[in-house]
Structure formats: structure tokens, C-alpha cells
C-alpha positions as CSV (number, residue, x, y, z in Angstrom):
1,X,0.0,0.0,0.0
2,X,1.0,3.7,-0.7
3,X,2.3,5.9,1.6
4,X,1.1,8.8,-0.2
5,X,-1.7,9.4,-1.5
6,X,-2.5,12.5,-4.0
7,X,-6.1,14.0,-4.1
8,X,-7.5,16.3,-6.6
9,X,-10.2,18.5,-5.4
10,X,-12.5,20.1,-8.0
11,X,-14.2,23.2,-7.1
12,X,-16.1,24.1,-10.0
13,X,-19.4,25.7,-11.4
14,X,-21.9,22.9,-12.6
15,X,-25.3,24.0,-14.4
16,X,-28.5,22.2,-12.8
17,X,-29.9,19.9,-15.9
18,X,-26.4,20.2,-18.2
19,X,-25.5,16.9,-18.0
20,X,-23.0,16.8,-20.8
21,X,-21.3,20.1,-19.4
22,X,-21.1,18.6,-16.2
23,X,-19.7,15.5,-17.3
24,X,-17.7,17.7,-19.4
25,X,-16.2,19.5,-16.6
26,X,-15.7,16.8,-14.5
27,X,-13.5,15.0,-17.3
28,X,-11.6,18.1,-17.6
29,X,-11.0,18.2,-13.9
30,X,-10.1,14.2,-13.8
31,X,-7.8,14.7,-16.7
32,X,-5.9,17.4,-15.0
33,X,-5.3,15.2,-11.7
34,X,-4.2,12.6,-13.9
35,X,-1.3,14.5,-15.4
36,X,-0.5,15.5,-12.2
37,X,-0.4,12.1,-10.6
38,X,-3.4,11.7,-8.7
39,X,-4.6,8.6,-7.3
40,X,-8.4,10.6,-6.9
41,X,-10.2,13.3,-8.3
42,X,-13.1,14.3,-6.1
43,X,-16.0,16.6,-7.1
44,X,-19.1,18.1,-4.9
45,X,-22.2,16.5,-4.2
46,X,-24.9,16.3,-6.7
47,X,-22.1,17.4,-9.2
48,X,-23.6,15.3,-12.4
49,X,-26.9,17.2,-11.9
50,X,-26.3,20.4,-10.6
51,X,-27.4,21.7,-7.1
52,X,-30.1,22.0,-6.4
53,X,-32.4,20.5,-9.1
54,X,-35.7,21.1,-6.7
55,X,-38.5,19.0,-7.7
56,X,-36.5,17.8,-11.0
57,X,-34.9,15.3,-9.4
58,X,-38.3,13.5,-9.0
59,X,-38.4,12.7,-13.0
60,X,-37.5,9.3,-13.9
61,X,-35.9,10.2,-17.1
62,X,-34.1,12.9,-15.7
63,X,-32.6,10.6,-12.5
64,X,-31.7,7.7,-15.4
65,X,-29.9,10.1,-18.1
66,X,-27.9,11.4,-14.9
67,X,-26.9,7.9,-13.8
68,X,-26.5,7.1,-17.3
69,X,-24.0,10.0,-17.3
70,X,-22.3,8.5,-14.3
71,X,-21.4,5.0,-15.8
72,X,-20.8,7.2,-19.3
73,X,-17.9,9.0,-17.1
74,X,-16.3,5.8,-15.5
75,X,-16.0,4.2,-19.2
76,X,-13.9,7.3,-20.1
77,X,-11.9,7.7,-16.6
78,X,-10.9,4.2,-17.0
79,X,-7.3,4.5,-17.6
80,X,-6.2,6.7,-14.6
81,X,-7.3,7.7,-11.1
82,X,-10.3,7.1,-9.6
83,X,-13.2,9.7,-9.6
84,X,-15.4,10.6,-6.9
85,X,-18.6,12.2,-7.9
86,X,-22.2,13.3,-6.8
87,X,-25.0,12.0,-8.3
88,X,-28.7,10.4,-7.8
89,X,-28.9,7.0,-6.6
90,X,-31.6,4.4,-6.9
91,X,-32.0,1.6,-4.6
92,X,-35.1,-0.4,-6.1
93,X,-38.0,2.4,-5.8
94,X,-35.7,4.6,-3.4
95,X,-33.8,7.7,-4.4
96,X,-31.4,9.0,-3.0
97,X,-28.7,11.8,-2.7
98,X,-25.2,9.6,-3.8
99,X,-21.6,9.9,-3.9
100,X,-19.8,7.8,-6.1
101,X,-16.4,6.1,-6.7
102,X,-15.8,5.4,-10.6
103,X,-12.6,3.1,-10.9
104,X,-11.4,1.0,-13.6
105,X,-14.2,1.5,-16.1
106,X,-17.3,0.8,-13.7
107,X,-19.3,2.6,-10.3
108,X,-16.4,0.9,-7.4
109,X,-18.6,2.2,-4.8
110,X,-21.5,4.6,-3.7
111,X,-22.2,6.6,-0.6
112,X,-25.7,7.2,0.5
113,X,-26.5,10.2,2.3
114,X,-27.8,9.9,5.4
115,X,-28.8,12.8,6.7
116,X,-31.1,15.3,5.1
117,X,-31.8,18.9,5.5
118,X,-35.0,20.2,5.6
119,X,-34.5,23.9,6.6
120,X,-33.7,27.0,5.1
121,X,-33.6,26.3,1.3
122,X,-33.3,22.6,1.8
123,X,-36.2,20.4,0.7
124,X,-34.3,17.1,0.9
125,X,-36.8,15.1,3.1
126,X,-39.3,15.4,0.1
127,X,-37.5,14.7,-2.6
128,X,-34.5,11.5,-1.6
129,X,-34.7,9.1,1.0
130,X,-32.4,8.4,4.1
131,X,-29.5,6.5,3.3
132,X,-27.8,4.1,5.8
133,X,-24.3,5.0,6.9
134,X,-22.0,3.0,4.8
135,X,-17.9,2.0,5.5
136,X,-15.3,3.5,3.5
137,X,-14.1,3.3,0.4
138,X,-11.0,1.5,-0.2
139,X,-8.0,2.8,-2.0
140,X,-4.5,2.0,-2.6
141,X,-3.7,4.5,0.0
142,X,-5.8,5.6,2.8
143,X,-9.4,4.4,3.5
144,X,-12.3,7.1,3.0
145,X,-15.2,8.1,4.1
146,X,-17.3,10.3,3.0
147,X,-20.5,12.0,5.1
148,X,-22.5,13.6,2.6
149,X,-22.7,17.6,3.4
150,X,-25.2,17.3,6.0
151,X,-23.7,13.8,7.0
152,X,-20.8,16.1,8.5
153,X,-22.6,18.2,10.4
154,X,-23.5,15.6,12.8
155,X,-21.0,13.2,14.6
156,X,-23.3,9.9,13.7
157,X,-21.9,9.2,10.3
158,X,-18.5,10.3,10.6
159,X,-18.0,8.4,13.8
160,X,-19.4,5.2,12.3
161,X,-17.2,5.7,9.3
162,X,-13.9,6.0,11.1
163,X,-14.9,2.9,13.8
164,X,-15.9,1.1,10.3
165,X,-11.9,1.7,9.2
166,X,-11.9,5.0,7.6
167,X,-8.4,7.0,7.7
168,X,-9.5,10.6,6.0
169,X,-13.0,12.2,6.0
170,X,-13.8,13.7,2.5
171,X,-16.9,15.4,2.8
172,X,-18.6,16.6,-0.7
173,X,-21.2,19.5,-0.3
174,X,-23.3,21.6,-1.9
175,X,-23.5,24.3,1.0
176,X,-24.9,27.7,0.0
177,X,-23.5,30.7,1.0
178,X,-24.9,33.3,3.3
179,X,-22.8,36.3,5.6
180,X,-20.9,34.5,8.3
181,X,-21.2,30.9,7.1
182,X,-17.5,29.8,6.1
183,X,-17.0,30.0,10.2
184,X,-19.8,27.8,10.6
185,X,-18.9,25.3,8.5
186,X,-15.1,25.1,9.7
187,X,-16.6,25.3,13.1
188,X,-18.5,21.8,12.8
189,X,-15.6,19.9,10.6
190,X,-13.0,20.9,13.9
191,X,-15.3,19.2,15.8
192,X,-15.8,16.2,13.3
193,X,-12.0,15.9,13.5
194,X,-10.9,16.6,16.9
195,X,-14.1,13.7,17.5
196,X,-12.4,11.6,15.2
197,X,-8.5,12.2,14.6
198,X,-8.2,11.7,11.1
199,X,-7.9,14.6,8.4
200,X,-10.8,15.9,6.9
201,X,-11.2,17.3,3.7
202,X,-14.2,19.7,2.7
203,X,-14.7,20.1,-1.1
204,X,-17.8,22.8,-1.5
205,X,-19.3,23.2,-4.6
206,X,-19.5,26.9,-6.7
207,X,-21.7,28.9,-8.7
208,X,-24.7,30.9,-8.4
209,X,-28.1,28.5,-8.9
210,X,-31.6,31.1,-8.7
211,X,-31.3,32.9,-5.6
212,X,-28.7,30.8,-4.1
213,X,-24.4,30.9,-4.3
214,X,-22.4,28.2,-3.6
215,X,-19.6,29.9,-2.7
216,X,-16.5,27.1,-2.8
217,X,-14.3,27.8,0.2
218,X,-13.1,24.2,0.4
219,X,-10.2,23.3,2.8
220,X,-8.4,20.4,4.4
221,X,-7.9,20.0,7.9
222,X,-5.7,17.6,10.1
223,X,-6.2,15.9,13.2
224,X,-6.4,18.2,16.0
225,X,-8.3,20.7,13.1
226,X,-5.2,22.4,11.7
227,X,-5.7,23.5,8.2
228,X,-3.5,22.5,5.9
229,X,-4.8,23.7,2.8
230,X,-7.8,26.6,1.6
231,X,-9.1,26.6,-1.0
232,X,-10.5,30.5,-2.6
233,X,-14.0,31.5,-2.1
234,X,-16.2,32.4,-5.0
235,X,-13.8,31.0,-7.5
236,X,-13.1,28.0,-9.7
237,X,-10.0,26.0,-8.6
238,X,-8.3,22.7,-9.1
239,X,-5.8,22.2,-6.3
240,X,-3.7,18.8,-5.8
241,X,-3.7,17.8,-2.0
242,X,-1.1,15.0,-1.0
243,X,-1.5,13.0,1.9
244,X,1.1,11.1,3.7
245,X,1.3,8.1,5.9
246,X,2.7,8.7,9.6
247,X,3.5,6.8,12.5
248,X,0.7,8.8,13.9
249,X,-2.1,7.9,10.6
250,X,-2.3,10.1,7.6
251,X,-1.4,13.5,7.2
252,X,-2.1,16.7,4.8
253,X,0.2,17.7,3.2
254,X,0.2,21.6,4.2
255,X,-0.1,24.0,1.2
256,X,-1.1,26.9,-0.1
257,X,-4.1,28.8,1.9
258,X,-6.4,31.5,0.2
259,X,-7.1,34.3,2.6
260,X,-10.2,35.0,2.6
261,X,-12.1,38.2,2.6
262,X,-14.4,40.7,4.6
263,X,-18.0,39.8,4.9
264,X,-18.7,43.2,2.6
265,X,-16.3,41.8,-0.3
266,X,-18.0,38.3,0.1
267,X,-21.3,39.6,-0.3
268,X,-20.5,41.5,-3.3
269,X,-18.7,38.7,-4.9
270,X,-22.0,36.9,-4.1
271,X,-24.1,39.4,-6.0
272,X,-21.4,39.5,-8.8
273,X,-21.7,35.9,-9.6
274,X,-25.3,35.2,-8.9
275,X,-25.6,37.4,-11.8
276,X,-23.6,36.5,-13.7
277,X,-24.3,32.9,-13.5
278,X,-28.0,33.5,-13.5
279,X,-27.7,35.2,-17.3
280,X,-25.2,32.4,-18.5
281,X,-27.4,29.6,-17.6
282,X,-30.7,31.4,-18.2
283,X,-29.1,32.7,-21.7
284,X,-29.3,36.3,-21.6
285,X,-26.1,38.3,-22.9
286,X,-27.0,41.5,-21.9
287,X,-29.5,43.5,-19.3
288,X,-31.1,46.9,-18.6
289,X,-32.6,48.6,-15.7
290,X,-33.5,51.6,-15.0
291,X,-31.1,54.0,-13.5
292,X,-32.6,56.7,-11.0
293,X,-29.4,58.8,-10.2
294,X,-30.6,56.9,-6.3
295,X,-28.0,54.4,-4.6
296,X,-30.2,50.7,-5.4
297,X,-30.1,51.5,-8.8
298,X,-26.4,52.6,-9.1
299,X,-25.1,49.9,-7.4
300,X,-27.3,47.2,-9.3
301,X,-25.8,48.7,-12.5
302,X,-22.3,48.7,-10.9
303,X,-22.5,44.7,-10.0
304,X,-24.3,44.5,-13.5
305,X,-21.5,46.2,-15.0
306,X,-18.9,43.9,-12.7
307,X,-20.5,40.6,-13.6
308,X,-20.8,41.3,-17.6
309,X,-18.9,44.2,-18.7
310,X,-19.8,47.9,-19.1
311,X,-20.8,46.9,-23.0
312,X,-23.5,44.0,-21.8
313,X,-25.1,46.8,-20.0
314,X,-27.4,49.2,-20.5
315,X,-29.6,52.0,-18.6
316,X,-32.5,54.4,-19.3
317,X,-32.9,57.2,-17.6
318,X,-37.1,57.9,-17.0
319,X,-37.0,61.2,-15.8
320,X,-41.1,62.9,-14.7
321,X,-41.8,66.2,-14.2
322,X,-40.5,65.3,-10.6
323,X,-36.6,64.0,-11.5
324,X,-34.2,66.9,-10.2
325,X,-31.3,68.0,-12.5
326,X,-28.9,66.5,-9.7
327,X,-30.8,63.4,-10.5
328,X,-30.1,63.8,-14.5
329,X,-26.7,64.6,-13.4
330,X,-25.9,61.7,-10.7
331,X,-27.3,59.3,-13.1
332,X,-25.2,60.2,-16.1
333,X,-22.0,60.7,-14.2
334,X,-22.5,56.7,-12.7
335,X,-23.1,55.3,-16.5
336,X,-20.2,57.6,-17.9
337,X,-18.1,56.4,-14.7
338,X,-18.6,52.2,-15.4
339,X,-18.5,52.7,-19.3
340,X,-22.6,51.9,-19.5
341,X,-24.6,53.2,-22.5
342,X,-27.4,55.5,-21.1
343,X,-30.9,56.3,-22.8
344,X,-33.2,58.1,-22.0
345,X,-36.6,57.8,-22.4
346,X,-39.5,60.8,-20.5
347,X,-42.6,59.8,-18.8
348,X,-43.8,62.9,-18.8
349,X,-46.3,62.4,-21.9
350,X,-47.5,58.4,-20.9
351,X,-48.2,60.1,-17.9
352,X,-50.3,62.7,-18.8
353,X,-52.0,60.0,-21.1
354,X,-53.1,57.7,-17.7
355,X,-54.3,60.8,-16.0
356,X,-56.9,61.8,-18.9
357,X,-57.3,58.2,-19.5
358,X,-58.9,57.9,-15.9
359,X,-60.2,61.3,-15.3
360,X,-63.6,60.7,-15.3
361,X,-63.1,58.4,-12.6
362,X,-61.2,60.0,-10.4
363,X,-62.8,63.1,-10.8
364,X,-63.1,64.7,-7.5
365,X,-60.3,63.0,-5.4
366,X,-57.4,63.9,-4.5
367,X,-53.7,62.7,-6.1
368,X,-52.5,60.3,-3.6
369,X,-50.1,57.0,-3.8
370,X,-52.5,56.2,-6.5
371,X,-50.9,58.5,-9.0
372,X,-47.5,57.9,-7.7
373,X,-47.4,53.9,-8.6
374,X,-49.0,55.0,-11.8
375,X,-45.2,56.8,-12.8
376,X,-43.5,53.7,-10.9
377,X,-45.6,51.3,-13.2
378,X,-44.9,53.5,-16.3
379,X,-41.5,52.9,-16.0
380,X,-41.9,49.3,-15.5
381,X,-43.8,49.3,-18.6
382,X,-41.1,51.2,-20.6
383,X,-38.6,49.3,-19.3
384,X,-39.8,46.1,-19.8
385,X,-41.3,47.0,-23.8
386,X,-37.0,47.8,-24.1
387,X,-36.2,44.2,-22.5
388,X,-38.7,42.7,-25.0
389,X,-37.6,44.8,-28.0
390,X,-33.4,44.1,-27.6
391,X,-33.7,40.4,-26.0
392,X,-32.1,42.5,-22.9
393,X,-33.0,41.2,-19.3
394,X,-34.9,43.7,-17.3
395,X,-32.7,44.0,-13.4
396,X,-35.0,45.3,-10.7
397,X,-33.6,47.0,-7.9
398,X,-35.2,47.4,-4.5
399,X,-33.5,46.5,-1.4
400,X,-34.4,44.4,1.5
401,X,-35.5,47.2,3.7
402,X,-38.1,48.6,0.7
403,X,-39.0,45.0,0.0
404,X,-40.1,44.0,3.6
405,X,-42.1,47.0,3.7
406,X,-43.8,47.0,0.5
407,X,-41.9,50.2,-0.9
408,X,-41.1,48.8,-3.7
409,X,-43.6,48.8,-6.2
410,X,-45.4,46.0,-7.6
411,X,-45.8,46.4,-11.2
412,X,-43.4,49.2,-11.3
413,X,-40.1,49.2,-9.6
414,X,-40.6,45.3,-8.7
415,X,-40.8,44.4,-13.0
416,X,-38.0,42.1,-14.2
417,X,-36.4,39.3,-13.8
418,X,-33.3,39.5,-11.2
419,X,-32.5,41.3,-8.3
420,X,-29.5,41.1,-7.0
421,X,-29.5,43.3,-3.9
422,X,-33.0,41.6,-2.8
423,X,-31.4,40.3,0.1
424,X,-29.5,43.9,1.0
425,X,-30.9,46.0,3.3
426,X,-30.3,49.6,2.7
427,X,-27.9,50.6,5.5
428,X,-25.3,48.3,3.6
429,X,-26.3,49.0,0.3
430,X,-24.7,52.2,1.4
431,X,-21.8,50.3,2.9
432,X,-21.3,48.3,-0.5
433,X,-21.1,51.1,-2.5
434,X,-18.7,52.9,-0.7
435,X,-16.2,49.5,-0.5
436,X,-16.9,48.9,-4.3
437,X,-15.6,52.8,-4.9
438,X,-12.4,51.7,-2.4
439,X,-11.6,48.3,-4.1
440,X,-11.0,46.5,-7.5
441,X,-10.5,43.0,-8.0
442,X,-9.7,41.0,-11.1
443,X,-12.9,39.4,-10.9
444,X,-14.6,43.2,-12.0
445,X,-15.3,43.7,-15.6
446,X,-16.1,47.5,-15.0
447,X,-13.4,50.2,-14.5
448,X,-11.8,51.2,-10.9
449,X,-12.5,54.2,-9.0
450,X,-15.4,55.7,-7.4
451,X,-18.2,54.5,-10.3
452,X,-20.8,55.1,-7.7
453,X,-20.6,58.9,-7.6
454,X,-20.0,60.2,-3.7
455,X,-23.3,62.7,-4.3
456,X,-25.1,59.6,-4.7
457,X,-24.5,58.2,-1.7
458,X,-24.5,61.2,0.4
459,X,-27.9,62.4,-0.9
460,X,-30.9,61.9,1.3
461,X,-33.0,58.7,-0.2
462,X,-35.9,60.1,-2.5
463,X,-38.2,58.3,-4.6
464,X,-38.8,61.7,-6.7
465,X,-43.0,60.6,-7.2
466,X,-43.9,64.0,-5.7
467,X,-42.1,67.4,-5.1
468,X,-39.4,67.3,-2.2
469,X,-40.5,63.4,-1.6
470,X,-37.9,61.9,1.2
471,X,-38.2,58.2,2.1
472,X,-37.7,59.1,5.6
473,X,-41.5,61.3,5.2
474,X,-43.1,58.1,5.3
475,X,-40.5,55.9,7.3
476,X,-37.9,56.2,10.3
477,X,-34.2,56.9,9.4
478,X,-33.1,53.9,7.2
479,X,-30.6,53.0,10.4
480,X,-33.9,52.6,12.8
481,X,-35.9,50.9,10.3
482,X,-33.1,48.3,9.2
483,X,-32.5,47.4,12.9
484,X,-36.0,47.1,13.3
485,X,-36.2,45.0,10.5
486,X,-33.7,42.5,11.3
487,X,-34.9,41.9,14.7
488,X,-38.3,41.6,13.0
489,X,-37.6,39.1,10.1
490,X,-34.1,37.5,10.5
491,X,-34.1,37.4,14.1
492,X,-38.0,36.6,14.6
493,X,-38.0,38.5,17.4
494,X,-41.1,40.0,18.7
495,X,-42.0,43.8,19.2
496,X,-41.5,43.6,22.9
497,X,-38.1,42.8,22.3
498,X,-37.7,45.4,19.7
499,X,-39.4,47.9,22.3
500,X,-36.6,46.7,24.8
501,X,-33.7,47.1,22.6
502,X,-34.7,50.7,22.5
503,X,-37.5,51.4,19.8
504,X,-40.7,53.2,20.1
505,X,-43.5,50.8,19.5
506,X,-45.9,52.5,17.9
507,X,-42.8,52.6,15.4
508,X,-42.1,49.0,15.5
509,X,-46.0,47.8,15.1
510,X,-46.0,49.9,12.1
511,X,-43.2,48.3,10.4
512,X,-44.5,45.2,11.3
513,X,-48.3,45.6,9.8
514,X,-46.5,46.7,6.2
515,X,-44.1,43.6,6.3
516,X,-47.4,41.2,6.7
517,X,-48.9,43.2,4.6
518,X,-47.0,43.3,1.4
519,X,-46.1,39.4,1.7
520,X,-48.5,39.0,-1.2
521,X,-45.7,41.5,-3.0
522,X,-42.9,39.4,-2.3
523,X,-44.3,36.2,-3.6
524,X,-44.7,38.0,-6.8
525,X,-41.3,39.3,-7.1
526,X,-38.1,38.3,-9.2
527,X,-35.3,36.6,-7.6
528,X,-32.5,37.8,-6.1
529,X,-29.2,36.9,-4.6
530,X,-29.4,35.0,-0.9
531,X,-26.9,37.1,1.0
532,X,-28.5,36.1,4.9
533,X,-29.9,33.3,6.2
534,X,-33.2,35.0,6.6
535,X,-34.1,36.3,2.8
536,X,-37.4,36.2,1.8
537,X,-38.9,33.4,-0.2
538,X,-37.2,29.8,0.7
539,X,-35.3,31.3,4.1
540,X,-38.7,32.9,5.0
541,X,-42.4,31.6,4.2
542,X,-45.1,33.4,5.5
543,X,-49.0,33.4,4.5
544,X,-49.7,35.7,2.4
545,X,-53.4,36.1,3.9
546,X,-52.8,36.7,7.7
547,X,-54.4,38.2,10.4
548,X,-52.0,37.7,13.2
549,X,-50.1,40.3,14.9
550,X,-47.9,40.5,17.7
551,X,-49.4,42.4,20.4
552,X,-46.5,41.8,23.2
């Protein structure tokens, strides 16, 4: 037997239903580990599919073409390492969530997970069935196991695995990013290996999939939970781990280690290649939206601009009798800062043709909201004829803290098809922009600099639907609201704790009728990039007709 042992670890973007291109990658990734003299390539879990496929996983065809692609891939790994893939499993009627070793030509081996999450954004209880916790896998070096993602997060399978024989713990995920979670995750695997006293190795999956980002991150850790090797986060890589035999078990080689950054740069990665993976696997080449001269909408162009270049991106300017030069101005000098074409196009006329359209009805009442959502639907109209007209996908661009209150527009500001600060609440929209104006990474396609002008983000918030309209006429300080709104909806906490923590109440019930209220807005709305492990639609489900209300 060996006493090494060479591993290489694929962390790569799949596409959920692209089984040749998955296949394809994986190949690409095995044949690079073979000319460097691996003994094992390893990709995620639920590589051959994508993750996650949802409720396509429960087609026949689809789970028998993926298979299919899985014995397809042995027969062409056959003459080099071994590769370990994820993949759908049937056991008779049962499906299940597999990992598989392809050796020689043929499926060696295969991994049932055992656990399965059913929280969050993880439907896994409805869709596969529980595996039972199999040995390891036997190599010409060191024995493996491999706990499943979830498997890992629990001492059960591990444990068995290692009392079953196993020498080093490769664990294959498709974990999700959200603020804060690469600490979670290297929490639970010290604790699987300090349990255990073997090495460890975490290979995450990448890519943005809908709302979700699977942000890589992988690493290797050895017994007593030194890491040995890290892997980037937010990026493809191919790294070659090498394990060595010891009088005290096997070892990880140490190597090099990724620094990784602050949670602001992570989430604005995140948004950057949601995007961007969202329009290469939906198709679309190019977007629009509709740019304000307001912070949401500069930014939104700014990671548009980031995640396909200045020339895939285009913004109209839909100024009313409202818009303020400064406005014209702000909004000209952002698109001439990232290199975006601006149009624009005047509301002024459609909206002079809706008021004389429905004069006879309103005759007699006074201009209220009503009138106002009529110029925020206008431009959703507008916006949207453009996106149909040029094959362009329409970005919306209201954050979290106008989304849980309903101050974004259905209809209107709400129209299109992604939304990549959805999960943002305004206070660090604010904080985004200024880091974006402070950094530049090779991963941006737009220029460097301060694209998001400073007068934008110094300028009081201002929807510009009526004269001198301020968004804190209707609301508290964006500060007060967003801290009222994350004790509210990612905390759960109830208004007497909100009252306790220093807010006024009347304040707090307030904020809490319009988020109820406008639930039935958010179920209408585009996606948008999962930033927190409270954003609204998979994180978050609430009843859209409800008449509860927290009077603590």
C-alpha cells in the first residue's frame, strides 16, 4: 500500500440539468489530476446534476440520463485515477442523494446520504430518502469516508465511518453561502475531526443557482483541526492535495491557503456571480434597468457592470416632471463612470395619457399614492417593452428594507427578472457602495474608481413621485428601520423585544403591519441573490393572507 496518497479536489461551477457540461467539466477536472499524478479526483455532491435541481430530481428520465452520465464518465476515466462524484442513486423504488467512486471502467462504490436537510432552502426530506451510513471506500492509499454535506454536520456518520476503518474524512457539499457561514462550516468539521483524529477534507461546490451561491471555500484540515490547505472563495479552482502516511495515521500535506475576505467583499462577490451565472445559464447576454441617479439603482448597474462588462449593459434614464437635474446629473456621471450606455426615455407624456385616461373616474379625489405607482408602473412598462424589443434582461432594484415593507412597487419598480441586492438591506447597500468605490478585484469587468458617484450616496434617499419626496417622510431613518427590520424578520423577534432594545412601539407595530402586509408582494417578485440566512422566499415563508399580529 502507498504511503502517499494525491487528491485532486474540484471546485467548480456545474449547471443544474447540463449533464453533458457537467460530465464535461468533471472530465476536464479528472484529466488534469491525472497529469499530475493523482490517485483521486473528487468533485461536490450532486455534481452530475447540478445543485439544487428542486423537484426535477423527481423525473424518472431525468434521475436515469444522470446515472447514465455516471457510468458514461467511468468508461472514459478508465485508464487513470479514480473519480469521486455526486449524483442520484436508486435503490429499487428509493432515491437518494449519492456519492460515487468510478474506478477502472465501472461505479467501485457509492455513498448514500444519510442525513437530510430540511430547513432553510433545503427540501431534501421530500425529494430523496435516508441513506444508511456505509464504511469507506478502499483505496491504494488511505481508506475514505465520505459524510455527505449534511452527513458532516452531525458526529453519527462520521463516527461510524472512522470505527468502520476510515483514515481521512472527504466530505462533498453543496453548501450555500450566506454572511458569516464559512466560520460555521469550519466550526462543525473541527469538531468532526478533533471527534475523530483523522484529516478531513471539505470540497464545496460553486456557482450561483436562482437565488442561491455556492460559494466554494473548500479546505483540508488535520487531526487536531489544523488547516492545511484553503481553498478560494467564489472562485473555480483545481488544487492537488497530498496525503502522507505517519506513524501517527495520515497527514495533509500543508499547502497553499487562500485568505479570505471581509464579509462586505464576500457579499459583493456573491451578488457579482449570482448574476452573472444567473444570465449564462438562463441565456441572456445582456440586461437593462432603469437608472434613477438613487444608490439601489447605481449599485445594481455597478455589479451588472462587474459581472458582464460595461458593453452588456445598458440604462435608461425615465425622468417625470418630478426627476431633479442633480438626479439627470448623478445618473449620467455613474453610467459615464462604469463605461454603460445610457438612454433616456421621459414619462412625462404616458403620464399625462393615464391621468386623462382615468379622469372621469377620479374626478373629485385627491392625487394620492394612486398617482404615484402610476409613474413607478410607467417605468416598468417602458422598461420592460426595451427588454422585449433588444432580448435584454430587465434588473429590478429594490432592497431588502423597501422590499419587507412594500416600498417597492409592484408592477413598477418590482418588473424584471433579477435582483441582485433583494437580500441587502439599505444601510449596507450604502456600505457596499462605498467598498466597491475603495476596491478593485480582477474578478470586476467595469473600471476602478469611485463609479458610484460620492453625491449619490450622500444624498438623502428620495423616490422623486412627488415634489421634495424623502423616504424618511413616510419611514424612520433607514438605520432605525433596518435594525427594526432585522430583529423583525431574520431574528424573529417580537415587538417587545424590539421595544426593549430601544425602539418606540408605535414605530415597531407599524413596520411590522406593512411587512405582513405586502407578503402578497414578495411572492410575486423576481429573484434575487441570498446574502442572509433570513431572505425572503425559501429562508422565510409566511401566509400571504394573515391576520395575526404580535401584540406583546
Amino acid at each position: 500500500m502507498s504511503e502517499n496518497y494525491r487528491i485532486t479536489l474540484a471546485q467548480l461551477n456545474p449547471t443544474v440539468g447540463d449533464l453533458d457540461g457537467n460530465a464535461a467539466l468533471a472530465f476536464d477536472a479528472w484529466q488534469q489530476g491525472k497529469a499530475a499524478g493523482a490517485d483521486l479526483v473528487a468533485l461536490p455532491e450532486m455534481f452530475i446534476t447540478g445543485y439544487q435541481t428542486q423537484d426535477m430530481i423527481r423525473r424518472a428520465g431525468f434521475i436515469l440520463a444522470a446515472i447514465d452520465a455516471i457510468k458514461a464518465l467511468a468508461l472514459r476515466c478508465a485508464d487513470g485515477p479514480a473519480l469521486a462524484i455526486g449524483g442520484p442513486g436508486m435503490e429499487g423504488v428509493r432515491l437518494h442523494n449519492s456519492y460515487y467512486m468510478l474506478k477502472g471502467g465501472e461505479i467501485a462504490g457509492r455513498a448514500d446520504k444519510h442525513f437530510l436537510p430540511n430547513y432553510n432552502v433545503f427540501d431534501e426530506v421530500r425529494l430523496f430518502n435516508r441513506g444508511q451510513i456505509q464504511g469507506p471506500f478502499a483505496t491504494t492509499g488511505p481508506r475514505i469516508g465520505t459524510p455527505i454535506c449534511e452527513d458532516a454536520w452531525y458526529p453519527d456518520v462520521a463516527e461510524a465511518q472512522v470505527e468502520s476503518g476510515a483514515e481521512v474524512l472527504l466530505v462533498p457539499n453543496g453548501s450555500p453561502y450566506f454572511r458569516g457561514k464559512f466560520d460555521v462550516r469550519l466550526n462543525n468539521m473541527v469538531a468532526r475531526v478533533i471527534e475523530n483524529d483523522v484529516p478531513l477534507i471539505y470540497l464545496n461546490m460553486l456557482g450561483g443557482q436562482d437565488d442561491q451561491v455556492f460559494d466554494g471555500g473548500s479546505f483540508v484540515l488535520n487531526p487536531g483541526g489544523a488547516l492545511a490547505v484553503q481553498l478560494p472563495v467564489f472562485q473555480d479552482a483545481i488544487a492537488h492535495v497530498d496525503l502522507e502516511r505517519t506513524d501517527n495515521g495520515w497527514r495533509a500535506v500543508a499547502a497553499d491557503k487562500a485568505i479570505l475576505p471581509d464579509s462586505l467583499e464576500q457579499d459583493y462577490h456573491a451578488m457579482v456571480l449570482s448574476l452573472r451565472d444567473y444570465c449564462r445559464k438562463t441565456g441572456f447576454k445582456k440586461v437593462l434597468l432603469g437608472l434613477s441617479g438613487g444608490v439601489d439603482s447605481a449599485i445594481v448597474a455597478t455589479i451588472a457592470a462587474d459581472a458582464l462588462g460595461p458593453d452588456n449593459v445598458r440604462c435608461v434614464m425615465l425622468p417625470s416632471e418630478y426627476t431633479s437635474q442633480s438626479s439627470l446629473d448623478d445618473a449620467a456621471a455613474c453610467a459615464a463612470a462604469l463605461g454603460c450606455k445610457l438612454d433616456t426615455v421621459s414619462i412625462k407624456d404616458p403620464v399625462r395619457a393615464v391621468d386623462g385616461a382615468l379622469a372621469h373616474l377620479f374626478d373629485g379625489l385627491d392625487p394620492d399614492l394612486t398617482e404615484e405607482n402610476i409613474q413607478s408602473r410607467l417605468r416598468g412598462l417602458l422598461l420592460m417593452a426595451q427588454s422585449n424589443k433588444f432580448g435584454e434582461m430587465l434588473l429590478t432594484t429594490g432592497n431588502k428594507s423597501e422590499v419587507a415593507v412594500g416600498y417597492a412597487t409592484i408592477y413598477g419598480d418590482m418588473s424584471g427578472g433579477y435582483n441582485p441586492i433583494k437580500d441587502l438591506y439599505k444601510t449596507r447597500v450604502f456600505d457596499i457602495c462605498r467598498w466597491r468605490n475603495a476596491h478593485h478585484r480582477p474578478w470586476m469587468m467595469a473600471p476602478a474608481g469611485a463609479v458610484v458617484p460620492v453625491q449619490i450616496i450622500e444624498k438623502p434617499p428620495s423616490a422623486e413621485l412627488r415634489p421634495d419626496q424623502r423616504d424618511e417622510d413616510s419611514l424612520p431613518p433607514y438605520p432605525v428601520l433596518d435594525d427594526i427590520l432585522f430583529r423583525l424578520v431574520d431574528e424573529e423577534q417580537s415587538v417587545a423585544d424590539c421595544v426593549a432594545a430601544g425602539h418606540d412601539r408605535e414605530t415597531v407595530k407599524k413596520i411590522e403591519h406593512l411587512i405582513y402586509i405586502s407578503e402578497y408582494k414578495r411572492f410575486q417578485s423576481a429573484p434575487g441573490t441570498r446574502l442572509s440566512s433570513r431572505a425572503f422566499w425559501l429562508d422565510r415563508r409566511y401566509p400571504i393572507a394573515n391576520h395575526w399580529r404580535d401584540n406583546g
